[in-house]
N, C-alpha and C positions, 0 to 999 in steps of 0.2 A: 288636703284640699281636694275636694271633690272637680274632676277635669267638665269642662264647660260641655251643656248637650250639644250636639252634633247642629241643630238648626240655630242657634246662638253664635257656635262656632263660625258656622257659613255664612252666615249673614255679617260678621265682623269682618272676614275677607272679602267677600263676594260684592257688597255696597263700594267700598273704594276702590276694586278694580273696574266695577262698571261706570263711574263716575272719572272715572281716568281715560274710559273706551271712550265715554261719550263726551269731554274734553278735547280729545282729538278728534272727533268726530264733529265737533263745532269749529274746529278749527280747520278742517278740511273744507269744509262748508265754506268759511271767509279764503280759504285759499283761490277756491274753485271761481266762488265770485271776483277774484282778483284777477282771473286770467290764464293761472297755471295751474300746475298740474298736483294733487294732495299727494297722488304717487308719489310723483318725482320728488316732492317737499319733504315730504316723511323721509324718504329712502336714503339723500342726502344729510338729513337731521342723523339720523343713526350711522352714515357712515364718519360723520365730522365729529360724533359722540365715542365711538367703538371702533371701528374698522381703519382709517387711516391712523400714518403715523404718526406715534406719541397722541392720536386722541381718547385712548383708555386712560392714562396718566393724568391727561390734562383735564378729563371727565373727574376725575377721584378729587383732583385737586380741587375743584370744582364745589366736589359731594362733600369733602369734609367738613367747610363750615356749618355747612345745610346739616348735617349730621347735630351737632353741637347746638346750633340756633334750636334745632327743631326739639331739643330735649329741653332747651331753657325754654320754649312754648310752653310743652308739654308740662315741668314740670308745673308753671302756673295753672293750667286750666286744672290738671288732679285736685289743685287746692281750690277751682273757681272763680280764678283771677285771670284775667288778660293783659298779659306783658306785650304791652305794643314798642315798652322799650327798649328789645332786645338791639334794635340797630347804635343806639346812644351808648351800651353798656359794651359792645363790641367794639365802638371806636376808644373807650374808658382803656378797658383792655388793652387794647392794641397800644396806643398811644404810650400810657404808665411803663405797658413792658418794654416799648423800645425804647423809652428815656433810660430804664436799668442795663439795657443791652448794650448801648452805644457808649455807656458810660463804665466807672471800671473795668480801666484797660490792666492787664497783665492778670489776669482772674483766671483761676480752673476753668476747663470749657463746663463740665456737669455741672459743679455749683452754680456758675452765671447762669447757665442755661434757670437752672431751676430756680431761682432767683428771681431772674426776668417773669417765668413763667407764673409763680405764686404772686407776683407784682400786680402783672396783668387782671387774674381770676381775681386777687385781692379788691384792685379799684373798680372792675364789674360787681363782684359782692356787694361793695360800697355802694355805688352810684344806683345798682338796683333794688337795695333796699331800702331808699329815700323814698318810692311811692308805697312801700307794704308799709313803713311807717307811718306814712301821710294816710293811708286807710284806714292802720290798725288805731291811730289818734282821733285823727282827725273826722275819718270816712269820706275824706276824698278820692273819687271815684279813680284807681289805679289807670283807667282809659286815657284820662283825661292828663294826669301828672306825668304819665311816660311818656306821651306824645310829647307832652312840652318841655321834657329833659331830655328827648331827642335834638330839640332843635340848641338846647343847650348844651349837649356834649359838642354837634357839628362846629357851632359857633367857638365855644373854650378850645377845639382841635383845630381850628385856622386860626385862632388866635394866636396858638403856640406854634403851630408850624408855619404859619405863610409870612415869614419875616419877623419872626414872635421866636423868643427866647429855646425856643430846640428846632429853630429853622435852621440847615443846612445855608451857608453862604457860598459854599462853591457851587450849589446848585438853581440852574435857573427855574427848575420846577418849586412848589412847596413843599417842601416834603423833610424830616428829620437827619441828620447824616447816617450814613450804611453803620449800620449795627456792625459791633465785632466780629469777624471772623468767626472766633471761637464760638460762638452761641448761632451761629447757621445750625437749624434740624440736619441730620444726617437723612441724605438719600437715599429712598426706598430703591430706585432704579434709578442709574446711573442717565448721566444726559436726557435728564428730567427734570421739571418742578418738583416731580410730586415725594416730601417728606414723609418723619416718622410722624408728624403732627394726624398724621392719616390714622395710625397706630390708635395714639393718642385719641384721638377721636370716637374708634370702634371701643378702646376702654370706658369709654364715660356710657356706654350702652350698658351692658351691665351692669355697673357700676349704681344709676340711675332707677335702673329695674329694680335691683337691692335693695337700694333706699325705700322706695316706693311701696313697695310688694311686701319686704319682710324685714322691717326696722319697726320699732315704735315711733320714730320719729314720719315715716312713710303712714304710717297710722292714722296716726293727726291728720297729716296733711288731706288723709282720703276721706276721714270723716268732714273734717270741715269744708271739703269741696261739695260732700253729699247733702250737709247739711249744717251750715253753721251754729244755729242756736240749740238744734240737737246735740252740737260737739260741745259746747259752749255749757250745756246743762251737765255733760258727760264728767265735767273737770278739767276737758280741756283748755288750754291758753290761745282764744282765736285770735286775738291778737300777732301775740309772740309767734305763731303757727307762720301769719302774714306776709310778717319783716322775713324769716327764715327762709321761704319759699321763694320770695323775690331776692332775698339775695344770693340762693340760691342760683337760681335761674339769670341772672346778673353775673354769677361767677362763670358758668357756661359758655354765656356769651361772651364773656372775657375772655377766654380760653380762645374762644373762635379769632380773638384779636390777634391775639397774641401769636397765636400758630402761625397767620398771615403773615403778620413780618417779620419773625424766626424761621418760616420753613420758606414761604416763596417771594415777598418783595425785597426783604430785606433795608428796608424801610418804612416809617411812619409817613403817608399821606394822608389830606382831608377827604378822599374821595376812597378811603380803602374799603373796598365790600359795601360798595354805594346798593343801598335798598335788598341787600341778602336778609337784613333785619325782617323787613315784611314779607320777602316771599317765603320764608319761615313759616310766619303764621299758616301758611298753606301746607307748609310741609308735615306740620302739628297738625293741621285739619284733618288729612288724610292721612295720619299714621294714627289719627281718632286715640290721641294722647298716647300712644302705646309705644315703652322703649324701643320694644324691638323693632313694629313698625314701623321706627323713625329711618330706618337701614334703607328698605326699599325705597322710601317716599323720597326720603334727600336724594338717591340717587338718580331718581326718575329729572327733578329737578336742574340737578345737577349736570343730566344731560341735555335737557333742553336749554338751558346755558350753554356749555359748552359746544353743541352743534351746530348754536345757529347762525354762526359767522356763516361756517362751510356752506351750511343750506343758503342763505344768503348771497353767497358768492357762486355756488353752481346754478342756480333756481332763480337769483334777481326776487325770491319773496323776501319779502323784509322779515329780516329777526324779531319784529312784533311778533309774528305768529305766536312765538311761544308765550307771549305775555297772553293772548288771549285763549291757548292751550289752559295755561294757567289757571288763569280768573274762570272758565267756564267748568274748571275742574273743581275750583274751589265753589261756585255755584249751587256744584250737586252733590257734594260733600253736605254742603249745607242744607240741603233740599233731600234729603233720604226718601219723603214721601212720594216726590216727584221720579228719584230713580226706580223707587217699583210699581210707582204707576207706568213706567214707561216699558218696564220688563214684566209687569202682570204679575211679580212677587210677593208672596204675603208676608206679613210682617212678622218676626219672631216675637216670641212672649216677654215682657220687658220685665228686668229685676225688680224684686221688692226692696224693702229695708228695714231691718230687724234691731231694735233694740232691747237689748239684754245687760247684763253685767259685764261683759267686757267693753261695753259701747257699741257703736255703731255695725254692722254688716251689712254685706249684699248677701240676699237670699237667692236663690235658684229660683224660677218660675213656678210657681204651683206652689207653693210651700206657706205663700202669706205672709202675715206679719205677725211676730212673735210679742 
């Protein structure tokens, strides 16, 4: 495979870091009109993220679902689809694997572990390939059916925990009883949150890339995102491509469940990883579907989560900030024409699409269409 030209290159980096400057830069703006100081807001953001203690740890703990979400994003848009359900398939996850956790008592810790864990990604599999079904049948628009099996996973998970058949009675919160012992993640660093679920995590990068990049099954999935009826002419199965991808990205986010209450709650709540599902889709905007870029993006996130108590409690700005760091980041993500109007940069030459005998491909710039 021929390595990317150099202004293609640049322009894949160069757009989502300057759209991340100018996110903060919008948010220094709402600081400044607030009264205080972007300095001082920032400065404490980074020390409550990094520099104090245990807030590396609690920053990672932070990044690893965003890691996971942002690949179950990702892998839908490669195929063209937008998983808005990844917060619903998360709590699926979560939920399923702590019923297997907390139950079978006197179990190997590795098998329970792994048990739980295939539980979890299982009922995300599941629950998110009910809308690539509903598309690939029906052509109900995937937007539309995640959003409304989000509110149906929330609802069936305070069903079962908030006084509902895997409610904890000794507890006055809602929440499931404390999983086993034995199926607690082993800590990366001692007198910490932060698990091997982290581990875990940085594997599905790879992992993900694999699939996508250099699998036939990754194949598919890139054709039919390019171009469905083109894929669809090719021999491919657009359909069956659909349900795979979403459940796919369903198991992801199962995963991210599951890790939650195996490595750090150690319980199933209705509120677990409230709204990590959507800020996801941001973290997928900005790593512009790309595995590996998923690494940086979660973490950026991750920090702005995790900081902004601190900044908060030193600074009196409100932990909004970073929601609207966020959304303004996600803005010019979306607006690319807007970031080089703004930086006077010219646009890189955009891919062709070539079909030949083995199906679908990106062409290089200049080369056409075959």
């Amino acid at each position: 495979m021929r390595a990317l030209p150099w202004r293609r290159l640049r322009g894949a980096l160069l757009l989502p870091l300057l759209s991340v400057i100018l996110g903060f830069a919008v948010g220094g703006v709402a600081v400044y009109a607030s009264g205080a100081s972007p300095v001082d807001a920032y400065t404490a953001l980074f020390q409550g993220a990094f520099t104090n203690i245990n807030a590396l740890p609690e920053t990672l703990v932070t990044t690893t679902p965003y890691i996971l979400l942002g690949l179950a994003l990702a892998v839908g848009f490669r195929a063209g689809l937008f998983n808005i359900g990844a917060q619903g398939q998360l709590a699926f996850g979560g939920l399923f694997g702590a019923f297997v956790a907390y139950n079978l008592p006197g179990w190997p810790a590795i098998p329970h572990i792994l048990l739980a864990v295939l539980t979890g990604m299982a009922a995300g599999f599941l629950f998110g390939a009910i809308p690539g079904f509903l598309k690939a049948r029906f052509g109900a628009h995937e937007v539309i059916t995640t959003i409304m099996l989000n509110y149906i996973a929330a609802l069936f998970v305070d069903l079962m925990v908030n006084h509902g058949p895997m409610s904890d009675p000794k507890r006055a919160l809602p929440e499931t009883p404390p999983i086993d012992p034995g199926t607690q993640l082993p800590l990366l660093i001692p007198d910490s949150r932060l698990s091997i679920g982290l581990l875990l995590a940085l594997l599905a990068v790879p992992a993900v890339w694999f699939l996508i990049e250099r699998t036939t099954t990754g194949f598919r999935i890139r054709a039919v995102g390019l171009n469905a009826t083109a894929a669809r002419a090719a021999g491919i199965s657009v359909g069956r491509t659909m349900v795979l991808v979403m459940g796919i990205s369903g198991a992801l986010a199962g995963l991210a469940g599951v890790i939650q209450v195996l490595g750090v709650d150690g319980v199933m709540t209705p509120a677990m990883l409230s709204n990590y599902g959507f800020d996801a889709i941001a973290v997928a905007l900005l790593a512009r579907s790309d595995a590996w870029a998923i690494l940086p993006a979660a973490l950026l996130f991750g920090a702005l989560r995790s900081g902004s108590s601190f900044m908060q409690l030193q600074t009196q700005v409100s932990a909004d900030l970073t929601s609207i760091v966020q959304a303004a980041v996600i803005v010019f993500v979306a607006a690319p024409l807007l970031v080089r109007w703004i930086f006077r940069l010219r646009e890189a030459p955009a891919p062709t699409v070539s079909i030949g005998e083995g199906g679908l491909a990106a062409a290089p710039p200049g080369e056409g269409v075959a």
